[in-house]
Predicted model as a PDB file, atoms N, CA, C, CB and O in Angstrom, pLDDT in the B-factor column:
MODEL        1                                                                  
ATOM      1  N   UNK A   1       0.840  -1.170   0.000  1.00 47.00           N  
ATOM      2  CA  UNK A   1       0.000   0.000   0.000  1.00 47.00           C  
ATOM      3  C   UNK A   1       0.887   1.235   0.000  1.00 47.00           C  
ATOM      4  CB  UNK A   1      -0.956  -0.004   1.209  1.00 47.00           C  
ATOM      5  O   UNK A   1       1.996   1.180   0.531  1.00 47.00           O  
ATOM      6  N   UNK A   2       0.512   2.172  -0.483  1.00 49.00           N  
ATOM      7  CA  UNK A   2       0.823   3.545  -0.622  1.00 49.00           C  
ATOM      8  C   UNK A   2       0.631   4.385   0.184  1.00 49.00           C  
ATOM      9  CB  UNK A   2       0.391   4.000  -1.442  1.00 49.00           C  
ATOM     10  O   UNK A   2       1.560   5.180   0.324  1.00 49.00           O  
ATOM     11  N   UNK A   3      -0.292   4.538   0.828  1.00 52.00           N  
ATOM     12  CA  UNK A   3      -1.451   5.288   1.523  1.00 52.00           C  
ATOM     13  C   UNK A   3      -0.492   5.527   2.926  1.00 52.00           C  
ATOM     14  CB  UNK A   3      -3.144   4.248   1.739  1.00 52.00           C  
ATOM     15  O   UNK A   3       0.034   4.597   3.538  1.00 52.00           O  
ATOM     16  N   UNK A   4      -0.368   7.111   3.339  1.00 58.00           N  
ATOM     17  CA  UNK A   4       0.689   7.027   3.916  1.00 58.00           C  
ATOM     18  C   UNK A   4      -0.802   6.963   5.951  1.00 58.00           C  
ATOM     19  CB  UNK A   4       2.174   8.770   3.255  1.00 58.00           C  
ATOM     20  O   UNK A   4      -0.557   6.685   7.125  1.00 58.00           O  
ATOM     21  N   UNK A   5      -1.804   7.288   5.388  1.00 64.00           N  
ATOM     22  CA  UNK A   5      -2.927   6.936   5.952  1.00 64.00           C  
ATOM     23  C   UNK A   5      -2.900   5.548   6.968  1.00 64.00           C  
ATOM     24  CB  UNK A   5      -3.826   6.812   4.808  1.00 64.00           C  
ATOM     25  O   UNK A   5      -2.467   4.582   6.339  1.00 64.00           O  
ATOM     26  N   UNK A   6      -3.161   5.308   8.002  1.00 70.00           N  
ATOM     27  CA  UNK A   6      -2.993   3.779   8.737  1.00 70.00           C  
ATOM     28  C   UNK A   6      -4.678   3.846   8.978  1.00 70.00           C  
ATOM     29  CB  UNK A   6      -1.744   3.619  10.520  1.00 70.00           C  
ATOM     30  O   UNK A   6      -5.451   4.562   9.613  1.00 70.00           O  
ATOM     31  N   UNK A   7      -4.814   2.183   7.721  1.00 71.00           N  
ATOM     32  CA  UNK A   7      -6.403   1.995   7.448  1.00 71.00           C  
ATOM     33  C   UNK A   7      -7.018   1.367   8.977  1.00 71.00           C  
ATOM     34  CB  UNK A   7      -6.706   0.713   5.951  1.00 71.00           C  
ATOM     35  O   UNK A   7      -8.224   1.291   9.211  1.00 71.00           O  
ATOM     36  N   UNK A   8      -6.064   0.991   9.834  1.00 75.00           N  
ATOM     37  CA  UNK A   8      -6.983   0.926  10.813  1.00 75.00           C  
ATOM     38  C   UNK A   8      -7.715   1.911  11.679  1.00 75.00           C  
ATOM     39  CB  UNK A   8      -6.515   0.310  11.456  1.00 75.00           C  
ATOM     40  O   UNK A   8      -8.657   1.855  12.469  1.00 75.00           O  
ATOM     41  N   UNK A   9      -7.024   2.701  11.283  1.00 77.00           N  
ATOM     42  CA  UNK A   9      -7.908   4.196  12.128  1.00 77.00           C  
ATOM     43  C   UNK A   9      -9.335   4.402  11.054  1.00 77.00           C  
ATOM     44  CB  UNK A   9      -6.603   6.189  12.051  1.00 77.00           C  
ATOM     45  O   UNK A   9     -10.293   5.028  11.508  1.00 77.00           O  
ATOM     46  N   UNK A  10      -9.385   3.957   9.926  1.00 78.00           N  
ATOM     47  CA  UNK A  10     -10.563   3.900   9.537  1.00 78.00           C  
ATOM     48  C   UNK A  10     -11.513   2.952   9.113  1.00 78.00           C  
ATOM     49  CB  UNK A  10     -10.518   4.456   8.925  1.00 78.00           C  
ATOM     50  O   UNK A  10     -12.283   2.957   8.152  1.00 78.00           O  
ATOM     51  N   UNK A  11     -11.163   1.521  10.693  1.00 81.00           N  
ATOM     52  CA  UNK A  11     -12.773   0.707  10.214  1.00 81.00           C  
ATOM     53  C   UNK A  11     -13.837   1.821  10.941  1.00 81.00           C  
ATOM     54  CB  UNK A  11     -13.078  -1.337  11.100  1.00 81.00           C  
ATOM     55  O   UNK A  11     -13.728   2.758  11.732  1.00 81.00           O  
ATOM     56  N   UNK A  12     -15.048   1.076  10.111  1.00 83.00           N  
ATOM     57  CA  UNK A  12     -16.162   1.484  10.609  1.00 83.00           C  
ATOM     58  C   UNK A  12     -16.734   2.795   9.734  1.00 83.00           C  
ATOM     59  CB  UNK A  12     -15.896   1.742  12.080  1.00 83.00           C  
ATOM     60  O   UNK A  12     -17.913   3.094   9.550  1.00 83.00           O  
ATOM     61  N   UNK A  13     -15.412   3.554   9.202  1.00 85.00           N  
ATOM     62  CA  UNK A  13     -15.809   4.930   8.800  1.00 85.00           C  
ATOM     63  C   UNK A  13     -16.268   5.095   7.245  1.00 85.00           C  
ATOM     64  CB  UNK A  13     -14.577   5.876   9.083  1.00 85.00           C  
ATOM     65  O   UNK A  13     -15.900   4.107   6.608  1.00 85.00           O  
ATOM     66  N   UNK A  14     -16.810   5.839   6.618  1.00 89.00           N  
ATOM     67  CA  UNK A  14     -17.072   5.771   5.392  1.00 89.00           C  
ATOM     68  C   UNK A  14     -15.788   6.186   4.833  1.00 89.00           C  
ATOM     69  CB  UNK A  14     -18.235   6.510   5.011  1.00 89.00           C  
ATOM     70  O   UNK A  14     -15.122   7.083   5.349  1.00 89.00           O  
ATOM     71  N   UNK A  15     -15.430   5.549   3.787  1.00 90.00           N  
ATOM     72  CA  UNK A  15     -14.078   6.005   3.047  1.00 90.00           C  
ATOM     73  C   UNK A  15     -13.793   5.870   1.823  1.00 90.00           C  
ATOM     74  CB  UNK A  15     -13.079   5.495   3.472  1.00 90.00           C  
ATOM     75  O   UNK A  15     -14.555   5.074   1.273  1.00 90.00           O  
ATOM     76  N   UNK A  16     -12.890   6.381   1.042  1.00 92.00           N  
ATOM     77  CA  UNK A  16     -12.798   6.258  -0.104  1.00 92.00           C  
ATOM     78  C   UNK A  16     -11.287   5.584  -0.380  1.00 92.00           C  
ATOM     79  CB  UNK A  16     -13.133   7.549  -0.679  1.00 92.00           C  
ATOM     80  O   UNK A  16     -10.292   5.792   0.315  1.00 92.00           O  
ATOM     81  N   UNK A  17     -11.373   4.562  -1.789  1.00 91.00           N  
ATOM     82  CA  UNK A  17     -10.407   3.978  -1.620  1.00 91.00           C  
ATOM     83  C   UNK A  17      -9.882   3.468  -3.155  1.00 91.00           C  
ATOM     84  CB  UNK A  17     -10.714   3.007  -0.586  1.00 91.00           C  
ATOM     85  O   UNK A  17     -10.410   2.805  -4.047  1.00 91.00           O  
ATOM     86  N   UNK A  18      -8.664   4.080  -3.002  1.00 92.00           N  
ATOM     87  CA  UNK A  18      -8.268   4.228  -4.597  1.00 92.00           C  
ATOM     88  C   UNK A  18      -7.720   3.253  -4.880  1.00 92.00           C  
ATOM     89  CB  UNK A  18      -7.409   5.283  -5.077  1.00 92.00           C  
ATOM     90  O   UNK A  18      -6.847   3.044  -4.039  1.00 92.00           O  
ATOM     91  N   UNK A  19      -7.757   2.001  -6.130  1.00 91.00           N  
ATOM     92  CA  UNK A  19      -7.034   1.180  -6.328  1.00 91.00           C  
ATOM     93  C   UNK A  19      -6.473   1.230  -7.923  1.00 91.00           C  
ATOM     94  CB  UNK A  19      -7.696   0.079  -5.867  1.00 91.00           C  
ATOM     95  O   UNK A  19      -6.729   2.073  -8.782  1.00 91.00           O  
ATOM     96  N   UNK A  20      -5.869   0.382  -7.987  1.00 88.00           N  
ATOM     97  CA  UNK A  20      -5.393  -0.394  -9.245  1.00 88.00           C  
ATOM     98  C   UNK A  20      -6.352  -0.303 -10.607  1.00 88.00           C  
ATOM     99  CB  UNK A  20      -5.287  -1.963  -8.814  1.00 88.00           C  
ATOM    100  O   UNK A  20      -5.988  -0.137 -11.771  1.00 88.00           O  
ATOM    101  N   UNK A  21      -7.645  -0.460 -10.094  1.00 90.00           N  
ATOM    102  CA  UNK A  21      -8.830  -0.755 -10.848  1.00 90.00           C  
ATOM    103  C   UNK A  21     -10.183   0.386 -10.344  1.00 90.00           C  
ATOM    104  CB  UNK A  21      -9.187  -2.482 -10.528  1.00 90.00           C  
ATOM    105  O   UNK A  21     -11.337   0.075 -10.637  1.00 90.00           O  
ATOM    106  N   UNK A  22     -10.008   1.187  -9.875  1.00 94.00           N  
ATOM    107  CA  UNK A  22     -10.702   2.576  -9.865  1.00 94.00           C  
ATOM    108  C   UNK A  22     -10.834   2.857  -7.993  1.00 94.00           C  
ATOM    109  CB  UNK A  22     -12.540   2.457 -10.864  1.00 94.00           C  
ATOM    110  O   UNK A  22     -10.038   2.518  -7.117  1.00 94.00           O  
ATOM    111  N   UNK A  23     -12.147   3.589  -7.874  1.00 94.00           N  
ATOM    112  CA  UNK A  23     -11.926   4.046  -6.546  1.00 94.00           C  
ATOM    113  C   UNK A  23     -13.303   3.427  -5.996  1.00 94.00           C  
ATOM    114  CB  UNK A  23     -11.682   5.777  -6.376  1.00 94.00           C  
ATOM    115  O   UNK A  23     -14.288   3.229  -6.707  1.00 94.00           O  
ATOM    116  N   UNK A  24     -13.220   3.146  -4.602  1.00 93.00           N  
ATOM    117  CA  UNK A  24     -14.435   2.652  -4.222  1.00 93.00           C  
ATOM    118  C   UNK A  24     -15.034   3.216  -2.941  1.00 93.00           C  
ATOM    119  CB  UNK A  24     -14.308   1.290  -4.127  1.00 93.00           C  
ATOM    120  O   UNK A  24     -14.327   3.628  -2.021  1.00 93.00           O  
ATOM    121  N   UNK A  25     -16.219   3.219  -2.920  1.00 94.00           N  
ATOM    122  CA  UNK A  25     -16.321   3.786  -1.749  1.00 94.00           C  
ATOM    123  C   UNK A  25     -17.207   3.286  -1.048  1.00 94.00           C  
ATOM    124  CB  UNK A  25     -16.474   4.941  -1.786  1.00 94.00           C  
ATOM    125  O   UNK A  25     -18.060   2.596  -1.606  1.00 94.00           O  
ATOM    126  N   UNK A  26     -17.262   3.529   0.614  1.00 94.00           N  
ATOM    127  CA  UNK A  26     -17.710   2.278   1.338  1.00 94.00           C  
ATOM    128  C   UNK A  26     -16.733   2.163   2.404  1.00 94.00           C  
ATOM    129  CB  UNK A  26     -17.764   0.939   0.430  1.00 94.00           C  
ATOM    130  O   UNK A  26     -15.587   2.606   2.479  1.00 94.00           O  
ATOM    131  N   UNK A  27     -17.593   1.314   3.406  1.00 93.00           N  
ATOM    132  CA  UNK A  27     -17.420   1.341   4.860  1.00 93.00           C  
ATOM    133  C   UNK A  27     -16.146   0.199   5.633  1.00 93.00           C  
ATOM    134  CB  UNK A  27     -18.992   0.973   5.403  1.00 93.00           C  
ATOM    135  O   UNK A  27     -16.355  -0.885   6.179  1.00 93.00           O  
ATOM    136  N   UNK A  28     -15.022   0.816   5.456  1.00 92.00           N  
ATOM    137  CA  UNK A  28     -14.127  -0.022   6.315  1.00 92.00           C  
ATOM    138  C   UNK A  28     -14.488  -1.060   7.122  1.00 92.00           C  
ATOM    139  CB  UNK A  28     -13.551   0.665   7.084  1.00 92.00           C  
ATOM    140  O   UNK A  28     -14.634  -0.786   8.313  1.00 92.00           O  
ATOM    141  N   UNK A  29     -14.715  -2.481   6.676  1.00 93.00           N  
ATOM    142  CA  UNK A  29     -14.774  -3.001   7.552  1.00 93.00           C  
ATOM    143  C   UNK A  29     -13.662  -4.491   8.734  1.00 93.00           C  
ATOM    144  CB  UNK A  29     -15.810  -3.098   7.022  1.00 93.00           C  
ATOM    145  O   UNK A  29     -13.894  -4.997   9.832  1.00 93.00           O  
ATOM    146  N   UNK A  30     -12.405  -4.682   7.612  1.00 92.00           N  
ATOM    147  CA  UNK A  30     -12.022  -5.117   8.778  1.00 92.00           C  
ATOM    148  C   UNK A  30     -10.407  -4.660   7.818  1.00 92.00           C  
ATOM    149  CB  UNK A  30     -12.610  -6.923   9.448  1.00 92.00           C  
ATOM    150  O   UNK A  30     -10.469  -4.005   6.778  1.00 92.00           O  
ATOM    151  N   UNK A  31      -9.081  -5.145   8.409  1.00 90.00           N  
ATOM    152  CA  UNK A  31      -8.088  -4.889   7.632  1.00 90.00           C  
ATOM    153  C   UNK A  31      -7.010  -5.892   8.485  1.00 90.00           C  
ATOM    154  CB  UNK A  31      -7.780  -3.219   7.472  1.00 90.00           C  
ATOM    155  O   UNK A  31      -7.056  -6.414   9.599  1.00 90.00           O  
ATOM    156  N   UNK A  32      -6.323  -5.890   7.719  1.00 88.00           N  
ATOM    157  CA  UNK A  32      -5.091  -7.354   7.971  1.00 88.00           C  
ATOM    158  C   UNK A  32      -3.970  -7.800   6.753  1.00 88.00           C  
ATOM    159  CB  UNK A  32      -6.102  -8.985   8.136  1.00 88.00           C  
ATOM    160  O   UNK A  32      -4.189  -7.441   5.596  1.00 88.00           O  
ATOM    161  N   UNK A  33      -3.297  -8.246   6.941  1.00 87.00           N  
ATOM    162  CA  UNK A  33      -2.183  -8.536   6.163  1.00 87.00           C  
ATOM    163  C   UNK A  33      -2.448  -8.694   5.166  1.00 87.00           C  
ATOM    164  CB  UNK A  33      -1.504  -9.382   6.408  1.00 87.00           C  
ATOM    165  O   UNK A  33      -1.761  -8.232   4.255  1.00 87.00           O  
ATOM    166  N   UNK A  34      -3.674  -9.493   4.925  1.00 90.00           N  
ATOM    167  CA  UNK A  34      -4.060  -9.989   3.549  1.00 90.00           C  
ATOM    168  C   UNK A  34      -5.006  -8.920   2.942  1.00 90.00           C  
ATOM    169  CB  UNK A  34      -4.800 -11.471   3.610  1.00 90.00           C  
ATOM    170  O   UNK A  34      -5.729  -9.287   2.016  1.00 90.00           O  
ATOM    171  N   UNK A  35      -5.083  -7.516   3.409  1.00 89.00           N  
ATOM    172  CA  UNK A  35      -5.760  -6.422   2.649  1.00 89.00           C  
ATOM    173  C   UNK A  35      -6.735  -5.777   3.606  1.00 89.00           C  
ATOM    174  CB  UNK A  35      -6.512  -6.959   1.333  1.00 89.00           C  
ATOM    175  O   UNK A  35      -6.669  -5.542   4.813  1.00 89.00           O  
ATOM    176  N   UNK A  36      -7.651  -5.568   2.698  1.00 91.00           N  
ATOM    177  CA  UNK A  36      -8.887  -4.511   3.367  1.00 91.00           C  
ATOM    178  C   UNK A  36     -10.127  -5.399   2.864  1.00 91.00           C  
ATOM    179  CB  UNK A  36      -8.955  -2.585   2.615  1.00 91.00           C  
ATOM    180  O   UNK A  36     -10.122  -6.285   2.010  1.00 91.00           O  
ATOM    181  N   UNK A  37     -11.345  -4.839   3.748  1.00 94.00           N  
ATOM    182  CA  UNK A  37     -12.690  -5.950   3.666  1.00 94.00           C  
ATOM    183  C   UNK A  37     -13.502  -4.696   3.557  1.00 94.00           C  
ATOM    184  CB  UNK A  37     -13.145  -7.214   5.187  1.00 94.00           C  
ATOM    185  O   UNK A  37     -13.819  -4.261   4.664  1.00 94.00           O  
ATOM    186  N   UNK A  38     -13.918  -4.011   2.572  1.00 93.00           N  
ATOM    187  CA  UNK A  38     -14.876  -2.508   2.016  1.00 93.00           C  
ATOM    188  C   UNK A  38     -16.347  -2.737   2.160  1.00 93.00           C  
ATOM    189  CB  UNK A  38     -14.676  -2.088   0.206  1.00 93.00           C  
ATOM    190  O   UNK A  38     -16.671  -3.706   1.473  1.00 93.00           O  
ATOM    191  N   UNK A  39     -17.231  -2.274   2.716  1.00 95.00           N  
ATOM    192  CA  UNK A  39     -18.691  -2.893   2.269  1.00 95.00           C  
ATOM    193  C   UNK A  39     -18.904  -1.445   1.400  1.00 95.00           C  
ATOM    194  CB  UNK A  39     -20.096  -3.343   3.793  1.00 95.00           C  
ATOM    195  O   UNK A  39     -18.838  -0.263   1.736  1.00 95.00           O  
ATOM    196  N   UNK A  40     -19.245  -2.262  -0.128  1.00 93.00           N  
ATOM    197  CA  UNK A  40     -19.693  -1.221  -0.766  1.00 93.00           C  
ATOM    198  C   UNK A  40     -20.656  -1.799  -1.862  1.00 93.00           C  
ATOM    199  CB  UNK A  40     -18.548  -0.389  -1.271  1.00 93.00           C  
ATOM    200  O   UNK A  40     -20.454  -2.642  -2.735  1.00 93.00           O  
ATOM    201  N   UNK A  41     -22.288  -0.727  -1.374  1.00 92.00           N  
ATOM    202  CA  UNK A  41     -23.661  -0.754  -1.495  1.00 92.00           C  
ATOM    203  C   UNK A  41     -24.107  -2.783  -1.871  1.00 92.00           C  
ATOM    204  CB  UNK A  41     -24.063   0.596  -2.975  1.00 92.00           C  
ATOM    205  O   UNK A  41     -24.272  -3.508  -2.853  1.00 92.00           O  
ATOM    206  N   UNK A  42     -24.117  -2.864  -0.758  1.00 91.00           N  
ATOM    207  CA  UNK A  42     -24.387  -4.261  -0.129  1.00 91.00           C  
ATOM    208  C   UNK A  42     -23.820  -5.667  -0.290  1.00 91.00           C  
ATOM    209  CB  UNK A  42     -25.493  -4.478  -0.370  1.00 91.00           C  
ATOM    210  O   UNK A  42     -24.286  -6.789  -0.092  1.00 91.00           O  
ATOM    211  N   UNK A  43     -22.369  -5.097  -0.821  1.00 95.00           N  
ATOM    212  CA  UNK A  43     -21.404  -6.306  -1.282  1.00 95.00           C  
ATOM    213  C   UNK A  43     -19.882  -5.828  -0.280  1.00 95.00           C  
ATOM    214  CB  UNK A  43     -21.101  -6.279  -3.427  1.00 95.00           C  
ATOM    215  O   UNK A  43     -19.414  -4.740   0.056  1.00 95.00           O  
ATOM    216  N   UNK A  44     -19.448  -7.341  -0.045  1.00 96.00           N  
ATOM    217  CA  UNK A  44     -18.302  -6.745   0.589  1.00 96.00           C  
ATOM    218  C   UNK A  44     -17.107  -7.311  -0.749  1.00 96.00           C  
ATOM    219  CB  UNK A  44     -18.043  -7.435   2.466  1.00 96.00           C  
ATOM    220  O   UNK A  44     -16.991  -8.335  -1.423  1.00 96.00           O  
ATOM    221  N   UNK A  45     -16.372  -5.999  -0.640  1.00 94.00           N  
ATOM    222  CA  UNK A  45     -14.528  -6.413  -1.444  1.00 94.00           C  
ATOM    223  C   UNK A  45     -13.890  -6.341  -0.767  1.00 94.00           C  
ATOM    224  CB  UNK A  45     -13.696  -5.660  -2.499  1.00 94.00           C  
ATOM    225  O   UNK A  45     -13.738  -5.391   0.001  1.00 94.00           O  
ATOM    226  N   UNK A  46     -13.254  -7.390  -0.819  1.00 95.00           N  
ATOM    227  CA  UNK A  46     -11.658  -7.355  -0.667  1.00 95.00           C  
ATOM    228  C   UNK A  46     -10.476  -7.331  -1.108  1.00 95.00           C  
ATOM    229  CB  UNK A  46     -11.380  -7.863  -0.341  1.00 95.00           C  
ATOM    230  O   UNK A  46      -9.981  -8.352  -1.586  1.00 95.00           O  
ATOM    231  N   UNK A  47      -9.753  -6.096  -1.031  1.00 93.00           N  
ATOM    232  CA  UNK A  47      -9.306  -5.142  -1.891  1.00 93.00           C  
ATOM    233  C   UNK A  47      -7.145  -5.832  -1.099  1.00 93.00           C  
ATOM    234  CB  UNK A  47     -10.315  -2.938  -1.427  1.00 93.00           C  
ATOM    235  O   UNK A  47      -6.591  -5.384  -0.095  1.00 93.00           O  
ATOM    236  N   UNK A  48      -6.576  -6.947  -2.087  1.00 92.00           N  
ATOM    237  CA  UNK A  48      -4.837  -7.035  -1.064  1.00 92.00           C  
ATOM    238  C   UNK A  48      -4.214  -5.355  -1.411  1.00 92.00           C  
ATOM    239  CB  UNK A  48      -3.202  -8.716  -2.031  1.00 92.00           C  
ATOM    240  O   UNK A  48      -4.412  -4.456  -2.228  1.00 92.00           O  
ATOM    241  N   UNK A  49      -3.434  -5.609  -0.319  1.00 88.00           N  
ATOM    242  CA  UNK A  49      -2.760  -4.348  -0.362  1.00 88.00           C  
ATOM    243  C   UNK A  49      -1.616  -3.611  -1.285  1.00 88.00           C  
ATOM    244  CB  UNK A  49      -2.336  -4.364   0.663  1.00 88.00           C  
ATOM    245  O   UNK A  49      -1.067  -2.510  -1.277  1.00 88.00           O  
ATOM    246  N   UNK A  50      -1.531  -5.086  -2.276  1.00 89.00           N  
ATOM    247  CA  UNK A  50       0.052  -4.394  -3.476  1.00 89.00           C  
ATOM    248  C   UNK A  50      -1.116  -3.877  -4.481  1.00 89.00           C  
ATOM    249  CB  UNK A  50       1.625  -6.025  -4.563  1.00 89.00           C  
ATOM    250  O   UNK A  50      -0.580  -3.318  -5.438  1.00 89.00           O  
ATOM    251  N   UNK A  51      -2.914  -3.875  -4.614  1.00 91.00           N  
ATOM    252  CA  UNK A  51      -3.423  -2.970  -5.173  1.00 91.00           C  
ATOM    253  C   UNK A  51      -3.705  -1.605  -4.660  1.00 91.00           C  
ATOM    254  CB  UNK A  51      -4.275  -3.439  -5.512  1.00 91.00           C  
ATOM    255  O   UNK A  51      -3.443  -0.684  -5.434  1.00 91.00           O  
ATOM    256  N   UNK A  52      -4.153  -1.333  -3.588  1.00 88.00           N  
ATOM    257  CA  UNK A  52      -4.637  -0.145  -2.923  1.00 88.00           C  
ATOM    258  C   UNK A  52      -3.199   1.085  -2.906  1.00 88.00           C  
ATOM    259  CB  UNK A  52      -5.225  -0.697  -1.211  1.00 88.00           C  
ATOM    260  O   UNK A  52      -2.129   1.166  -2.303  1.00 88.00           O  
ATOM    261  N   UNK A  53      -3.883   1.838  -3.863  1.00 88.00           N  
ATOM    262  CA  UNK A  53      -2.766   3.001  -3.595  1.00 88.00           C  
ATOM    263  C   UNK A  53      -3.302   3.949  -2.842  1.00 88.00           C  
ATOM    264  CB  UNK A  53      -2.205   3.723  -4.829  1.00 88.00           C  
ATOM    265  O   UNK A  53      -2.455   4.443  -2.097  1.00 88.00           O  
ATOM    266  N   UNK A  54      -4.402   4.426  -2.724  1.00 87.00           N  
ATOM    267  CA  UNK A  54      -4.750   5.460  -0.943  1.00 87.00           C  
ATOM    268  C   UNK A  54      -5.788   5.320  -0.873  1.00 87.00           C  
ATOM    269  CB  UNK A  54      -4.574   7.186  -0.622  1.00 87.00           C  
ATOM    270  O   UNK A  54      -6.597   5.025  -1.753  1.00 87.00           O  
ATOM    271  N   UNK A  55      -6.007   5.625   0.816  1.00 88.00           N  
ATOM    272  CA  UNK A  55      -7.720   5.823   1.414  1.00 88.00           C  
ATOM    273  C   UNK A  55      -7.562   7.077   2.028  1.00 88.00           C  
ATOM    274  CB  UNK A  55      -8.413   4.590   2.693  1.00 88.00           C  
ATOM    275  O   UNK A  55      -6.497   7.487   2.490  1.00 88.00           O  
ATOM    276  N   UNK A  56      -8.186   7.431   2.028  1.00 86.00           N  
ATOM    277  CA  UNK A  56      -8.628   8.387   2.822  1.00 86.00           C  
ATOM    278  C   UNK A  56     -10.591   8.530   3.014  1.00 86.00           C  
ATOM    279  CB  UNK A  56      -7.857   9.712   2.113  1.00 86.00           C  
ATOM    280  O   UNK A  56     -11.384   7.930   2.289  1.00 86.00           O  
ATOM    281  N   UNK A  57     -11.013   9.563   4.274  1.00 83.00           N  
ATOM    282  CA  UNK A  57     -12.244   9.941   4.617  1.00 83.00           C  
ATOM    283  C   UNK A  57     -13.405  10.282   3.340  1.00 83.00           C  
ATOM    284  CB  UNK A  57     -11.966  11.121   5.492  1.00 83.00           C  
ATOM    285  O   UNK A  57     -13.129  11.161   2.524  1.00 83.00           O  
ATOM    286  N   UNK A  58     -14.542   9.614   3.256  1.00 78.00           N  
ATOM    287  CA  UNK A  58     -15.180   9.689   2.254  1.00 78.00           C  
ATOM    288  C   UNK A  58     -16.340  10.715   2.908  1.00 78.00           C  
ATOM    289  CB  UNK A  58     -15.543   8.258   1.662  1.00 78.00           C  
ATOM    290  O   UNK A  58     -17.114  10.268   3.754  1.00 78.00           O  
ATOM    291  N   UNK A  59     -16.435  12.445   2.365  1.00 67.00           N  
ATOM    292  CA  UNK A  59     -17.045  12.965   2.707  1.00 67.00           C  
ATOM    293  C   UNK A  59     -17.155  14.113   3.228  1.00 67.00           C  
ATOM    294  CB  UNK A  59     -17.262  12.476   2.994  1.00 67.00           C  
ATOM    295  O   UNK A  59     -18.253  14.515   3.611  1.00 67.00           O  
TER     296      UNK A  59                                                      
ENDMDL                                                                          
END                                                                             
């Protein structure tokens, strides 16, 4: 990851999240070695981290 951001300060929060393959947006929900877990509009992704180039606050 890129993101000079530490995604654990944002489970739970709405966020935006730029990858490899566009930006998504949606609710932090868990994060770990093996990436990020996004709920976005009633599906969850899971997004590994050599795609995610930044998150930041959606809003």
């Amino acid at each position: 990851m890129h993101s000079t951001t530490d995604p654990t300060m944002m489970l739970g929060r709405h966020t935006r999240l730029r990858t490899s393959d566009g930006v998504l947006n949606g609710t932090i929900l868990a994060v770990g070695a093996k990436g990020v877990s996004i709920a976005v509009e009633r599906q969850v992704v899971r997004v590994p981290p050599a795609e995610i180039q930044h998150i930041s606050a959606a809003g």
